[in-house]
C-alpha positions as CSV (number, residue, x, y, z in Angstrom):
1,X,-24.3,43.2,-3.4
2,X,-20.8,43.4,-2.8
3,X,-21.2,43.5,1.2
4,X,-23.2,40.2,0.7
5,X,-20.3,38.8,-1.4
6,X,-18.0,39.6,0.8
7,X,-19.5,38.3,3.9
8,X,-19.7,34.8,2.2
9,X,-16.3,35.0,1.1
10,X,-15.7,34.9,4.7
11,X,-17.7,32.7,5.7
12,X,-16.1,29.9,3.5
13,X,-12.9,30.8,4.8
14,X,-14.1,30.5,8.0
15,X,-15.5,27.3,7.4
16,X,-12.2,26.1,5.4
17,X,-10.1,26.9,8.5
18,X,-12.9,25.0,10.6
19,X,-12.3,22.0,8.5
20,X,-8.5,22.1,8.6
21,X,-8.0,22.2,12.2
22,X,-10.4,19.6,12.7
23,X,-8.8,17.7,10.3
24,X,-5.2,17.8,11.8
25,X,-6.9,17.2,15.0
26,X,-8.2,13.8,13.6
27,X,-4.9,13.3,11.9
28,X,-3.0,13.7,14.8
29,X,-5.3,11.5,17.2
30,X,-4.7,8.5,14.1
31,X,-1.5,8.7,14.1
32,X,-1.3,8.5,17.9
33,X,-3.4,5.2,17.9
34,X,-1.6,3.5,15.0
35,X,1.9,4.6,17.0
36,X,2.9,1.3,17.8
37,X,1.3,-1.0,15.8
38,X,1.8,-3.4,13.4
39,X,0.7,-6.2,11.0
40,X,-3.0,-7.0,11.6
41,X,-3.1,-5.1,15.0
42,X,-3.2,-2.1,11.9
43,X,-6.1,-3.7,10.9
44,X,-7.6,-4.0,14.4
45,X,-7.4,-0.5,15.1
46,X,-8.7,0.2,12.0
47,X,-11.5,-1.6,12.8
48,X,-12.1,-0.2,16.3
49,X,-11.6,3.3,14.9
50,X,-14.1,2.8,12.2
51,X,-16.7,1.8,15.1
52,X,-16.2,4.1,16.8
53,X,-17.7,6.6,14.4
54,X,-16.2,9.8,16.3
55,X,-15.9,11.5,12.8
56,X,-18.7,10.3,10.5
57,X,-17.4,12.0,7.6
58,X,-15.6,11.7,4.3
59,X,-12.3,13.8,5.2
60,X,-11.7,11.5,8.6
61,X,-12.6,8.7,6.8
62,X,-9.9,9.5,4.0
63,X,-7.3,10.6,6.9
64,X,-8.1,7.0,8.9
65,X,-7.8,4.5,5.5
66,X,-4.4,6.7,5.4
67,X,-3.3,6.3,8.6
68,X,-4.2,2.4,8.1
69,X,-2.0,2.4,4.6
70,X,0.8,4.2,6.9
71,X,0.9,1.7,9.5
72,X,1.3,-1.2,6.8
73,X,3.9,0.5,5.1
74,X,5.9,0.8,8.5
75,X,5.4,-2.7,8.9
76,X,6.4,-3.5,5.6
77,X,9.6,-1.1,5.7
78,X,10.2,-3.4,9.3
79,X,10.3,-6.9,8.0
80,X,12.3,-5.6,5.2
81,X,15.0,-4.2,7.2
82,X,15.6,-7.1,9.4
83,X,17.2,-8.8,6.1
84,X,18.4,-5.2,4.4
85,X,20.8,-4.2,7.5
86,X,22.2,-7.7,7.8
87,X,22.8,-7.5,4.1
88,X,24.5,-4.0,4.7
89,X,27.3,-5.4,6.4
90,X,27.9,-8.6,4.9
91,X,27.0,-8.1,1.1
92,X,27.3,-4.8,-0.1
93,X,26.3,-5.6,-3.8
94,X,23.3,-7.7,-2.4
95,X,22.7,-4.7,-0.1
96,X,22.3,-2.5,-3.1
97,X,20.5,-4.7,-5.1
98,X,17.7,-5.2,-3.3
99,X,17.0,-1.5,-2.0
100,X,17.0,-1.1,-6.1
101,X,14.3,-4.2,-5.7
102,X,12.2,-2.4,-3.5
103,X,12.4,1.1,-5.0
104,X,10.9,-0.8,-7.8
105,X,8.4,-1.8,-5.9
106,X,7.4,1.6,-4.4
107,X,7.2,3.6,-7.5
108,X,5.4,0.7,-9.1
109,X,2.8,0.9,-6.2
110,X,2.4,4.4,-6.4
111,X,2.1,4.4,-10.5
112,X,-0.8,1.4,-10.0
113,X,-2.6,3.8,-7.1
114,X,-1.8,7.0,-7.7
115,X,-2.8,6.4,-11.6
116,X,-4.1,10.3,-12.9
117,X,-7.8,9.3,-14.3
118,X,-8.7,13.0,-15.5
119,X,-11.6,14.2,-14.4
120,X,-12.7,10.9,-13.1
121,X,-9.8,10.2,-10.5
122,X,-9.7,8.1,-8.1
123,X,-7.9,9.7,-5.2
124,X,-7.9,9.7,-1.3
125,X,-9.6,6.6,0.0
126,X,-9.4,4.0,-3.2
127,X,-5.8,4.9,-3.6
128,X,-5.1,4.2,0.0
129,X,-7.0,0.6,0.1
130,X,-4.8,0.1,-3.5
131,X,-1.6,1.1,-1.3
132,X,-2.9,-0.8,1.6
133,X,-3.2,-4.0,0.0
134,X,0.5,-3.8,-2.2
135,X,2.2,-2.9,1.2
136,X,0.2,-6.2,2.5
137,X,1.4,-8.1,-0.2
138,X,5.2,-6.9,-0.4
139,X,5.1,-7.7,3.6
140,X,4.3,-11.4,3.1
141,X,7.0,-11.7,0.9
142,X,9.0,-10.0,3.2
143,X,8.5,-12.2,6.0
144,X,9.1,-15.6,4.2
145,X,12.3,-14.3,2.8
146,X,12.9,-13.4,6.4
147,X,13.2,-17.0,6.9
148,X,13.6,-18.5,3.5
149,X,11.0,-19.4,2.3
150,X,9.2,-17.3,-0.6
151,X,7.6,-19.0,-3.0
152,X,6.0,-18.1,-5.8
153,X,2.5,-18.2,-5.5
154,X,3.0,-17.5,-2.2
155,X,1.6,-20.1,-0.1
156,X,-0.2,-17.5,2.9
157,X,-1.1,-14.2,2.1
158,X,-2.4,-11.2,5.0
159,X,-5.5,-11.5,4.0
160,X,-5.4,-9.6,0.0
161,X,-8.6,-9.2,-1.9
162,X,-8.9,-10.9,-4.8
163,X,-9.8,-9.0,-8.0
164,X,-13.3,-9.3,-9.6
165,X,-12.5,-11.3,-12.5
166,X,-15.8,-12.0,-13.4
167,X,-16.6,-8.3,-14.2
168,X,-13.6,-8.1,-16.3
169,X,-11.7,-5.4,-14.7
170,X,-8.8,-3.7,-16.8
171,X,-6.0,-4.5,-15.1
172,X,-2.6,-2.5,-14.4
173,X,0.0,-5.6,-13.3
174,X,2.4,-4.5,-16.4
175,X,3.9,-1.5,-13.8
176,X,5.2,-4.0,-11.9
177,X,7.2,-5.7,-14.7
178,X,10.8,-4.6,-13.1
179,X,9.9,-5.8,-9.9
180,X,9.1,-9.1,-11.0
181,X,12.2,-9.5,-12.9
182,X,14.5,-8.2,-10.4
183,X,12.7,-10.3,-8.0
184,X,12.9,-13.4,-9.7
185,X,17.0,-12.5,-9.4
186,X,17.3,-12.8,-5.7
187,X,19.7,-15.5,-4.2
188,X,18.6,-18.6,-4.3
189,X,18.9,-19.5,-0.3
190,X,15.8,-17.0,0.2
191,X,13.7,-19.3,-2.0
192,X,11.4,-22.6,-0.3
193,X,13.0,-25.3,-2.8
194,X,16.6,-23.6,-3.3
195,X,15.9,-21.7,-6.4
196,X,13.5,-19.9,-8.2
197,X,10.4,-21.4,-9.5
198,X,10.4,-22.4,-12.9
199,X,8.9,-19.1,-15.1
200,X,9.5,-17.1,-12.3
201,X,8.7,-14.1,-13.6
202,X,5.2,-15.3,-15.8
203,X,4.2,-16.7,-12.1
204,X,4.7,-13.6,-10.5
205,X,2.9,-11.5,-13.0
206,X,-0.1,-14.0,-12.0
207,X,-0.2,-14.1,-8.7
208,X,-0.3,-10.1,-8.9
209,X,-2.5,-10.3,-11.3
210,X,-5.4,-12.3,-9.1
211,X,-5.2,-9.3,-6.3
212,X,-7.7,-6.5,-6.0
213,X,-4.8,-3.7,-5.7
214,X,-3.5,-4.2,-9.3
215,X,-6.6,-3.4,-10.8
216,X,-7.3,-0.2,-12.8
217,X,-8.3,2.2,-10.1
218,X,-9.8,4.4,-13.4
219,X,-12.1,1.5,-14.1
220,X,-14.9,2.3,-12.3
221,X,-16.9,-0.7,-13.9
């Protein structure tokens, strides 16, 4: 009994090792192909990866949505630095103020996706699609302020899904209730008609509140 035991004990630790080298294998091969992309050419070789169905299973398919919520975040973190290292050496307090902005932003994000459900999480591949589409969302922004002109709704988006109203999902917009108010603060050249809409920070909590990514990721309704 105890030789049989002990040869399955190995064998799962064979197998575990299997699965982790083939795993960092995979990881590292994403990583190479998302190198230097960014915007929807993350999306494209998302796409092309997903077809090409090298690794039909659940642990590359968590490592590639990662690797796909990597790549936006780079490109996010790159739109936002063409203002941020402008503001570095021209407006110090400015500077500061919106790296506090954006940190609000991140830790938001990661309360709204990396939500603890219990027993019933919802980790891996649903918390990277939730990342995926905040990143989207914060680049947008990024890129009319870039050249100002954010509004609020914004008037393009980078392709966000909408949530599913209709099914009445719980929503979890409220984590992002600093952002919107330290958003709503920013200077009023970055804004499309000089100044910030009127009930700013309501208007942001809707327009966050129609996309996918803000959803309860516990609500499996």
């Amino acid at each position: 009994m105890r030789i049989k035991q002990y040869i399955l004990a190995i064998a799962f630790y064979l197998c575990t090792l299997c699965s982790m080298k083939v795993g960092a294998d995979v990881e590292n091969n994403y990583a190479t192909e998302f190198k230097n992309m960014a915007l929807q050419s993350c999306d494209k070789t998302f796409h092309k990866l997903e077809l090409d169905d090298k690794c039909p299973n659940m642990i590359c398919r968590d490592i590639l949505v990662n690797a796909l919520a990597e790549c936006w975040k780079r490109s996010m973190n790159s739109e936002l630095n063409k203002r941020l290292l402008k503001l570095k050496n021209i407006d110090v307090a400015e500077f500061y103020s919106e790296i506090a902005l954006q940190k609000s932003f991140n830790q938001a994000t990661q309360n709204v996706c990396g939500k603890d459900c219990g027993s019933n999480g919802m980790k891996g591949i649903s918390y990277n699609f939730c990342r995926i589409d905040a990143y989207k969302y914060r680049t947008e922004q990024a890129i009319q302020i870039n050249i100002n002109k954010l509004s609020v709704p914004m008037k393009e988006d980078i392709g966000l899904k909408e949530s599913k109203i209709y099914k009445n999902k719980i929503k979890d917009t409220n984590f992002f209730n600093t952002f919107s108010e330290q958003l709503c603060k920013m200077p009023k050249n970055i804004w499309s008609e000089g100044n910030p809409p009127v009930d700013c920070q309501k208007k942001v909590f809707m327009e966050l509140n129609r996309f996918e990514f803000t959803d309860d990721v516990c609500d499996l309704s």
